[in-house]
C-alpha positions as CSV (number, residue, x, y, z in Angstrom):
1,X,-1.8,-12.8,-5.7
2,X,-2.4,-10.2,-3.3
3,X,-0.2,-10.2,-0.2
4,X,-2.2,-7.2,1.0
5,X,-5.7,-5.6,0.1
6,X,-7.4,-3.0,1.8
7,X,-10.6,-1.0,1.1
8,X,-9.4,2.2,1.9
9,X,-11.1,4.1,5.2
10,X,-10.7,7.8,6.2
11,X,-8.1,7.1,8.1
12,X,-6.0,5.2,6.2
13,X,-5.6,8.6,3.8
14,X,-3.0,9.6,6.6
15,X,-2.1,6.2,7.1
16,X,-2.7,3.1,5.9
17,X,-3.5,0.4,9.1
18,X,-4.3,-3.3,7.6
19,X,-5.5,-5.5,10.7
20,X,-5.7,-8.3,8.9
21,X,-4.5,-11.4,10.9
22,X,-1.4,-13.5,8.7
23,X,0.1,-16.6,9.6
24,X,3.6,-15.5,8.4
25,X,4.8,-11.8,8.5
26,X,4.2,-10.9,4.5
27,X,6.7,-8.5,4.6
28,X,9.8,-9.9,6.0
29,X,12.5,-7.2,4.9
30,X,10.0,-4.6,5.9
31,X,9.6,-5.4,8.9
32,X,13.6,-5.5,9.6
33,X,13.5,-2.1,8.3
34,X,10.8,-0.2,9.2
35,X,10.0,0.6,5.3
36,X,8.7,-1.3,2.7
37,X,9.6,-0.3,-1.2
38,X,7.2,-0.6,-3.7
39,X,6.6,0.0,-7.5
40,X,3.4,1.7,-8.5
41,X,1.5,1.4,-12.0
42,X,3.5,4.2,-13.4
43,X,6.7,2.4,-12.2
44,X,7.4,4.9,-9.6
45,X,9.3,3.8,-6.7
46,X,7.6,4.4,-3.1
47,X,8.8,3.9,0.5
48,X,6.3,3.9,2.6
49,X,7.2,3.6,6.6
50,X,6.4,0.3,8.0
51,X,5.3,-0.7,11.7
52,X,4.0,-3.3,13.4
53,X,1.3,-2.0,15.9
54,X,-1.4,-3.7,18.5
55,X,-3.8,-2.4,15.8
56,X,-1.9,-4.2,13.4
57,X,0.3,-3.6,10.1
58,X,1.0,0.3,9.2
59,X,2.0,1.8,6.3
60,X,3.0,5.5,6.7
61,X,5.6,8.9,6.1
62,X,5.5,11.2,3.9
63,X,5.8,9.0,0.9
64,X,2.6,7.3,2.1
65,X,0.3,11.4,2.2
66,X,2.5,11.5,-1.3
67,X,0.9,8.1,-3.2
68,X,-2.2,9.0,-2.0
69,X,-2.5,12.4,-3.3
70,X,-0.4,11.7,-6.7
71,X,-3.0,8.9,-7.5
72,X,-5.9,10.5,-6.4
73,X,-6.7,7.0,-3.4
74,X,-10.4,8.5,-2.1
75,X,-12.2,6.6,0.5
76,X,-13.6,3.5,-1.0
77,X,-10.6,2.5,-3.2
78,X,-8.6,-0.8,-2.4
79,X,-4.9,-0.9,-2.1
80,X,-2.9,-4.0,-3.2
81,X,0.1,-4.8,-2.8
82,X,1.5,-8.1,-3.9
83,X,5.1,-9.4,-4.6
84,X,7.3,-7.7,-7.9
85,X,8.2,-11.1,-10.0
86,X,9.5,-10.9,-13.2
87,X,9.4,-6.6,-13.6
88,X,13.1,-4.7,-14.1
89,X,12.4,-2.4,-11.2
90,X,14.6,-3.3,-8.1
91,X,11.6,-2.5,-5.6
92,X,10.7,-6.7,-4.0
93,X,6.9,-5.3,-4.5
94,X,4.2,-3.7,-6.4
95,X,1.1,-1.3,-5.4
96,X,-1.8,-1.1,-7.6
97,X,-5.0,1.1,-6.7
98,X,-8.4,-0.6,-7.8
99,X,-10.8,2.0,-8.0
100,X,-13.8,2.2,-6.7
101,X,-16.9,2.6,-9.4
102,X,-18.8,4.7,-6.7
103,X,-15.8,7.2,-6.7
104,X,-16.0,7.8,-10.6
105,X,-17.2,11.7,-11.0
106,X,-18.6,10.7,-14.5
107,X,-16.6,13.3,-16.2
């Protein structure tokens, strides 16, 4: 189950801003430091910056403008994150990228 999911927005290509309202923080350790690790579908490790803003949660940095350009995220795409149980990878979470059919070039 998703602990995050976001249709992705321009702006969210620089950086990723989920204002979603959660009863518990659903990133404890990354919001003690600033960065939350995560495991992609290729098992790449990613560590994205990690704030908490008055627009809400914000995933950023350099690695953030890097996942989004290595897997090709366009506007219209949904990001999900959701907790790494059971996988070898050390990272506490994993990020999968559901793609919009709208985005598909058809060739």
């Amino acid at each position: 189950m998703a602990l995050l999911q976001k249709t992705v927005e321009q702006l969210d290509l620089r950086e990723l801003t989920v204002t979603a309202a959660y009863d518990t923080e659903p990133f404890p350790n990354a919001c003690s430091n600033n960065s939350l690790m995560v495991i992609d579908e290729r098992r790449y490790p990613w560590t994205f910056g990690y704030r908490i803003t008055r627009r809400g949660r914000v995933l950023s940095g350099f690695h953030w403008q890097n996942f989004i350009r290595d897997n090709n995220v366009r506007v219209g795409d949904t990001v999900s994150i959701e907790r790494n149980d059971g996988h070898d990878y050390q990272a506490p979470y994993k990020i999968e990228i559901i793609r919009n059919p709208r985005n598909s070039s058809g060739t």
